[in-house]
C-alpha positions as CSV (number, residue, x, y, z in Angstrom):
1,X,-9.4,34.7,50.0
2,X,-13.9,34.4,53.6
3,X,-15.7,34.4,50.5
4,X,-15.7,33.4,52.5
5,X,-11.0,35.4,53.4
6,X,-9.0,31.9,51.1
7,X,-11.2,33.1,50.1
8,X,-10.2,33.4,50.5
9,X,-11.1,33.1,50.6
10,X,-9.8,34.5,48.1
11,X,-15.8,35.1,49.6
12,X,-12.4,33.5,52.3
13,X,-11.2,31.6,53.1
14,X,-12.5,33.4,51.5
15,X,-15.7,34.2,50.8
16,X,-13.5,35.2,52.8
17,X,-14.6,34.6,56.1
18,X,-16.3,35.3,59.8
19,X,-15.5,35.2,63.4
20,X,-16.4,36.4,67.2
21,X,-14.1,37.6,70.3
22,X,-11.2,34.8,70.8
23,X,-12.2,32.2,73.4
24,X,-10.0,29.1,72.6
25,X,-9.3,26.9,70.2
26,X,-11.9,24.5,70.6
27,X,-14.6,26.7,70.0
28,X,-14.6,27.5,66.4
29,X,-17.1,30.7,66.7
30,X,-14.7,32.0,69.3
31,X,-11.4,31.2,68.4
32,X,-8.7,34.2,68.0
33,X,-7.4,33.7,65.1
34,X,-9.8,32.5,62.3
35,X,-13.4,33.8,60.6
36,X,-16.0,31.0,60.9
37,X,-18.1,31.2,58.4
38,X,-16.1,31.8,55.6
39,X,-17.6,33.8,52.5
40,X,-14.4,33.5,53.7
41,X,-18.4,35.7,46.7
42,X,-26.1,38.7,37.2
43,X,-27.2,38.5,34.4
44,X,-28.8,41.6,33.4
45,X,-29.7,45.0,35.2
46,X,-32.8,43.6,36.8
47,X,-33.5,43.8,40.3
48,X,-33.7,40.5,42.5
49,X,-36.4,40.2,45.3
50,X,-33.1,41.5,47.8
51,X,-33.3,44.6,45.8
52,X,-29.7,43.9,44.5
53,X,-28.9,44.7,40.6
54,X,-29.5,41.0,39.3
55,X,-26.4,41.1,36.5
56,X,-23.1,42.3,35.3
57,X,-22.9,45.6,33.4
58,X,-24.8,47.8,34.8
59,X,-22.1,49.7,35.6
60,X,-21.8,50.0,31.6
61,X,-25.2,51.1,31.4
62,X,-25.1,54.0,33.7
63,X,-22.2,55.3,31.6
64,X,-19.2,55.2,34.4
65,X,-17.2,52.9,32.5
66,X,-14.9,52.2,35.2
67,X,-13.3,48.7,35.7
68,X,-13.2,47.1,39.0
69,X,-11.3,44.1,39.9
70,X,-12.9,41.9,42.7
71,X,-11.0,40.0,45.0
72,X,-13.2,36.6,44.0
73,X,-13.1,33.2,45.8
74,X,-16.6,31.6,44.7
75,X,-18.1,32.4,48.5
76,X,-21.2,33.9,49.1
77,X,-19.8,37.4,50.7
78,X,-17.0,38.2,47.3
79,X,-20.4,37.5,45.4
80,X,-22.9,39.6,47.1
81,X,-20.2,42.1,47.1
82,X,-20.0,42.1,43.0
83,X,-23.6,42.8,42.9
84,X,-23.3,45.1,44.8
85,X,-21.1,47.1,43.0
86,X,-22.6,46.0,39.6
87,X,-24.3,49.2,39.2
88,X,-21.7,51.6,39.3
89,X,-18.5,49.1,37.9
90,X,-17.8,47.2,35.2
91,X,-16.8,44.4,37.4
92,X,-14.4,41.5,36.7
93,X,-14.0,38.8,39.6
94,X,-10.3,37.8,39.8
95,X,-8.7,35.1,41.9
96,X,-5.4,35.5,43.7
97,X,-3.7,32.1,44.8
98,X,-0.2,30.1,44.8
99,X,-0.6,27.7,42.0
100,X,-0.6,25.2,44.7
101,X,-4.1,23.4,44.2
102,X,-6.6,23.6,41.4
103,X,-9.3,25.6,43.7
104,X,-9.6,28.8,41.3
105,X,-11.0,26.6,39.0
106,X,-14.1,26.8,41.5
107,X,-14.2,30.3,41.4
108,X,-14.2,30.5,37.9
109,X,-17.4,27.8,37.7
110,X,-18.8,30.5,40.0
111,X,-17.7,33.5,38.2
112,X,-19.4,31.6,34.6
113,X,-22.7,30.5,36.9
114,X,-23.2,34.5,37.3
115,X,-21.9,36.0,33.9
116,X,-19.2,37.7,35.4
117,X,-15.4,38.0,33.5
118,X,-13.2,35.9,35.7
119,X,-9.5,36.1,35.6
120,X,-6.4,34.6,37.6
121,X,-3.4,36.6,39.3
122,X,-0.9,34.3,40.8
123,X,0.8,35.3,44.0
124,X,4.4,34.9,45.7
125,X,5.0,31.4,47.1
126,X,7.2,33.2,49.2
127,X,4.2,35.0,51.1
128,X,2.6,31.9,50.9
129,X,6.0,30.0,53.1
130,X,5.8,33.0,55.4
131,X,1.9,32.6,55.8
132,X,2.2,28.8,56.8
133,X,5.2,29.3,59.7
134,X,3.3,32.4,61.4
135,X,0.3,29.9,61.6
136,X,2.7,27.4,63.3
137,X,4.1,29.8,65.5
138,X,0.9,31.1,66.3
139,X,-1.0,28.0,66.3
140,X,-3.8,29.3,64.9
141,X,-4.3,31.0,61.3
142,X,-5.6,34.5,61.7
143,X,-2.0,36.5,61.2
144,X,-1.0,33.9,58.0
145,X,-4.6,35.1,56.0
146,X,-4.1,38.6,56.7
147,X,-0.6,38.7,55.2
148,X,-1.9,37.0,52.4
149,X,-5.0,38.5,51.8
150,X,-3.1,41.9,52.2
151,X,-0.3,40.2,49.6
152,X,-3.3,39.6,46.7
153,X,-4.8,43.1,46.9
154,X,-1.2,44.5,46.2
155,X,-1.1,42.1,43.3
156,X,-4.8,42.6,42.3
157,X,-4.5,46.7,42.5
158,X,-1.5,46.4,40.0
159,X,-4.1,45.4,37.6
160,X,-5.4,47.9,34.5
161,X,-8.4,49.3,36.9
162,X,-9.8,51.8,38.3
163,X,-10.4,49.9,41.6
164,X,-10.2,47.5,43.4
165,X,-12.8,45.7,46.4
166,X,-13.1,42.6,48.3
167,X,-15.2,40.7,50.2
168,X,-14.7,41.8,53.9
169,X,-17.8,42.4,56.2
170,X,-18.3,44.7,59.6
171,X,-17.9,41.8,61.8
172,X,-14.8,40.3,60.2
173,X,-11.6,39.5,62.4
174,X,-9.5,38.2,59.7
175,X,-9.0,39.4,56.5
176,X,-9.3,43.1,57.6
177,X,-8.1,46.3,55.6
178,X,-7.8,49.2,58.1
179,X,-8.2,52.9,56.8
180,X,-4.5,53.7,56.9
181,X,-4.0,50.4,55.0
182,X,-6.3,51.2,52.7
183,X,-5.5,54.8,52.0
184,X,-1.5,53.6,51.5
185,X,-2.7,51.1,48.8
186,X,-4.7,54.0,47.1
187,X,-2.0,56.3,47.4
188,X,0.9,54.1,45.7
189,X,-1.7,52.2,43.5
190,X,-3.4,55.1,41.7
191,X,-6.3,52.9,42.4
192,X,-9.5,52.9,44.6
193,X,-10.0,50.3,47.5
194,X,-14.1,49.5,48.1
195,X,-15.2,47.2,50.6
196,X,-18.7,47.5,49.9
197,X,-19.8,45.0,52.5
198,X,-18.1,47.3,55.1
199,X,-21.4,48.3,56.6
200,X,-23.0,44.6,56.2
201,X,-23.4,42.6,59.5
202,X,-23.4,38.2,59.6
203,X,-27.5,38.2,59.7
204,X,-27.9,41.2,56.7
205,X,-25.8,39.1,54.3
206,X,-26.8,35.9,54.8
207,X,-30.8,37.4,54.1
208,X,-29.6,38.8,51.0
209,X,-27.8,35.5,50.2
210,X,-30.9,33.3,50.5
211,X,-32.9,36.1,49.1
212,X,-30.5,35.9,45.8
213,X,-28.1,33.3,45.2
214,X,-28.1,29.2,45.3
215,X,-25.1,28.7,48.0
216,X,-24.0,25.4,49.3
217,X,-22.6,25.5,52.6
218,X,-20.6,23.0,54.5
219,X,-17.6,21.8,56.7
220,X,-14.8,24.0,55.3
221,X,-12.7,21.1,54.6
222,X,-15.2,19.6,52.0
223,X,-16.4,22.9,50.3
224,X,-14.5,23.4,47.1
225,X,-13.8,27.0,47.0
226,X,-11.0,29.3,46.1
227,X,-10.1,31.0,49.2
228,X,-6.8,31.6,50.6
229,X,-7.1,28.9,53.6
230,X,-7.5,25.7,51.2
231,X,-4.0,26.6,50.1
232,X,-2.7,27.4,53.8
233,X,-3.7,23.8,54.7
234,X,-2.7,21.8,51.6
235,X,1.1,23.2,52.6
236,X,1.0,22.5,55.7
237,X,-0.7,19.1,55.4
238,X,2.3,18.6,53.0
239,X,5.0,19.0,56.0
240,X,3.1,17.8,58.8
241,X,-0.2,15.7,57.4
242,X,-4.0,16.2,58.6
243,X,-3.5,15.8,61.9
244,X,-1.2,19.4,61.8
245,X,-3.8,21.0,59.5
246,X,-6.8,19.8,62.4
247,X,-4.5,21.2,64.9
248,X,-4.3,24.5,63.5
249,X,-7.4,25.1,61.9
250,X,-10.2,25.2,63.3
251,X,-13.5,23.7,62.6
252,X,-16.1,26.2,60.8
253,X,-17.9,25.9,57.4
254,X,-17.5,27.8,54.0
255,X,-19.6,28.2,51.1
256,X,-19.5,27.8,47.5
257,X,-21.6,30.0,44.7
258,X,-23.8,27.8,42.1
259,X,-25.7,30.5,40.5
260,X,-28.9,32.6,41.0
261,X,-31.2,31.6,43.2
262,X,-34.2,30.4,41.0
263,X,-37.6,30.8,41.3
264,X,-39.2,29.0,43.8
């Protein structure tokens, strides 16, 4: 899931997550294989100062009464993609993850802050294994959150919906859904694939984000989110400590959903 993908999460991760053409390792805004910024994530149908529907079920009101399942990691960019869509879809936020850590916990906190219905779907540990040794071999994570992030919308779009979105933005590296991919997962799913932040650059979503939403933003490591990448590292801290899960993952920061912004 980066809300960031993962979140990742899943905003990474995920809120799901941001990055720039590969430079090296030790520069996090240019490194090849990871999304900087992470994700990298209302109330009722009235409009924010951003111009975005302010609250769930709006969709409802305009009569389409079609579900939508969110790929959700608490991140700024899975949130500002559920509002987003608010109008048209009766949207529920769902978490994918591996049962490994408690983070979807934090996504649900985020999910209740904005009135949203918030659900779990738990993924293959498996696909989680094969994640964590392409990072290894790799040495850097881009190619393990794509396989995953590509992993939860297969288990997302098997869901009772009429379709299915994420998170991912214009400038994204990692997760990315191309249009074969996403035509295949339509095809065999019976389901439709938005990514309604498609068009949205960095600078666009972060105005709408301060515009709308109470975000806290920090080092990536100390953000508690529900994105795919705080998973990724907690198995391979488990084999080979911090100092493997420095090594691989570069530095960058994520963010975490509190609510609406409020007045000022």
């Amino acid at each position: 899931m980066s809300d960031e993908r993962a979140s990742a999460g899943p905003d990474g991760a995920r809120e799901s997550t941001d990055e720039q053409a590969s430079a090296g390792p030790d520069d996090p805004d240019t490194h090849p294989g990871f999304d900087v910024t992470g994700e990298s994530d209302g109330a009722s149908a009235a409009t924010s100062d951003a111009g975005i529907a302010a609250g769930p079920g709006a969709g409802e009101e305009l009569g389409t009464g079609m579900e939508l399942a969110l790929c959700y990691s608490g991140g700024k960019d899975s949130t500002l993609a559920a509002l987003l869509l608010d109008s048209f879809y009766d949207v529920r936020l769902v978490t994918a993850h591996f049962d490994v850590t408690d983070g979807w916990r934090h996504a649900r906190a985020a999910a209740e802050s904005l009135g949203y219905p918030f659900e779990t779907v738990e993924l293959d540990l498996d696909v989680a294994a094969e994640a964590v040794d392409r990072i290894r071999e790799d040495g850097y994570p881009r190619n393990g959150i794509q396989l995953v992030h590509e992993h939860a919308l297969e288990a997302v779009a098997e869901l009772d919906v009429a379709a299915i979105a994420d998170g991912t933005r214009r400038d994204d590296r990692v997760p990315t859904v191309s249009r074969a991919q996403a035509q295949s997962l339509e095809d065999r799913n019976g389901v439709d694939y938005i990514a309604p932040l498609s068009g949205f650059g960095r600078g666009a979503v972060d105005r709408l984000v301060e515009a709308t939403l109470d975000v806290e933003v920090g080092p990536s490591e100390q953000i508690p989110k529900a994105d795919y990448e705080a998973e990724l590292r907690s198995l391979v801290a488990e084999e080979g400590g911090e100092a493997a899960v420095a090594e691989l993952f570069p530095d960058h920061t994520q963010t975490r959903v509190h609510g609406f912004r409020g007045p000022e």
